[in-house]
N, C-alpha and C positions, 0 to 999 in steps of 0.2 A: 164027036160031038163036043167033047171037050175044049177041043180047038178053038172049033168053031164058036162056043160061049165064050172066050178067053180074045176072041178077037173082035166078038160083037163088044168086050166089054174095054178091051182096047180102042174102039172103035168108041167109044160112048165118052171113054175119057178123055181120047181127044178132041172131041166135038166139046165136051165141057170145057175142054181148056180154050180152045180157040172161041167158046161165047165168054167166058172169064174176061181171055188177053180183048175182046170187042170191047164187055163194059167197061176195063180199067181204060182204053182206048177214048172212050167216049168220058168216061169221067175226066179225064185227063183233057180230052178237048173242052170238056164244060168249065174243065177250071182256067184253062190258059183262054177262054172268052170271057170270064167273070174277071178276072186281071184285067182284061182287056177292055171291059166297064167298068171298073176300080178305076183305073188309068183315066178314060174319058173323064168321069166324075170329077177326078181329081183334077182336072185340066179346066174343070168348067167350074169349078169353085177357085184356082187362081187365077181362073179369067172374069168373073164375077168382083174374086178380090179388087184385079185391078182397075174393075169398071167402077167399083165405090171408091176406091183411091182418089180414081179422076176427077168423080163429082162433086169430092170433099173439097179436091184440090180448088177445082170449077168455083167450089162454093166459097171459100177462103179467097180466094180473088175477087169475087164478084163482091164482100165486104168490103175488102180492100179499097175496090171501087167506089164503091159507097159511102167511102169514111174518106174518100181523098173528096170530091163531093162536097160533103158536108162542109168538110174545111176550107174548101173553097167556097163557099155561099157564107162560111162565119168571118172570111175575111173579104168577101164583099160588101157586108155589112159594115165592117169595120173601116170599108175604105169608105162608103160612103155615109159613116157619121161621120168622118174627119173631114171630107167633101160638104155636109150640114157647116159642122163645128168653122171651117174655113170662111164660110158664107157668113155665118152671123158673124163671124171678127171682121170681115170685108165691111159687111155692112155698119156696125159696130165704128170701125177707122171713116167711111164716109158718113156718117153722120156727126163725129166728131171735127172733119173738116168742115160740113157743114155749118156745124155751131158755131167754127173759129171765125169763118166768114162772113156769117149773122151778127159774130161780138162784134167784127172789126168792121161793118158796115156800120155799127152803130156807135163806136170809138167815134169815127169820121164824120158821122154824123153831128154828133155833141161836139169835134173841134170845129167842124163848120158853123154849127150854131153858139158856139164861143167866140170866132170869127167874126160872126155877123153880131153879136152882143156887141163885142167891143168897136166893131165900127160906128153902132148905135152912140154906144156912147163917146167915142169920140167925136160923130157928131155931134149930139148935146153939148160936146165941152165945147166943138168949136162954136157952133150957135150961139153960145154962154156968155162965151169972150167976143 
């Protein structure tokens, strides 16, 4: 009888060891799959990282654009007040040929009627005599 309790209890202890070596088994698979979602996690936060990288980048360019842009529309302005500023000196220069035209039509005009004075009075002087 002795035996026989001596081998139920042999028998008991290794049935205990073999559900032991399962849980440590299992715990051991629970942790090499929680790595295993540490790992994922980790992967999706530096792929997250370099999805904001991008849009930063995206975004810094897309200023970029913006600011080239601008400067382009501050120096079309500035071409076309100089395009203005050109137009009034144009006009400005023919209006002054203008006047010079206008003086000297009426220069010619006073030597013609200088002209014509003194033929007046030459004739008087000749009538005279």
């Amino acid at each position: 009888d002795l035996s026989l309790a001596a081998n139920a209890v042999d028998s008991a202890v290794s049935d205990l060891s073999l559900a032991a070596n399962a849980v440590a088994s299992a715990l051991s698979n629970f942790s090499l799959a929680s790595d295993d979602v540490a790992s994922a996690l980790s992967d999706f936060f530096l792929a997250s990282d370099a999805v904001a990288s991008a849009v930063w980048d995206l975004s810094l360019a897309a200023n970029a654009v913006a600011s080239a842009v601008w400067d382009l529309s501050l120096a079309s302005n500035a071409v076309a007040a100089a395009v203005s500023d050109l137009s009034l000196a144009a006009n400005a220069v023919a209006s002054a040929v203008s006047d010079f035209f206008l003086a000297s039509d009426a220069v010619a005009s006073a030597v013609s009627d200088f002209f014509l004075a003194s033929d007046a009075v030459a004739s008087a002087v000749s009538d005279f005599f």
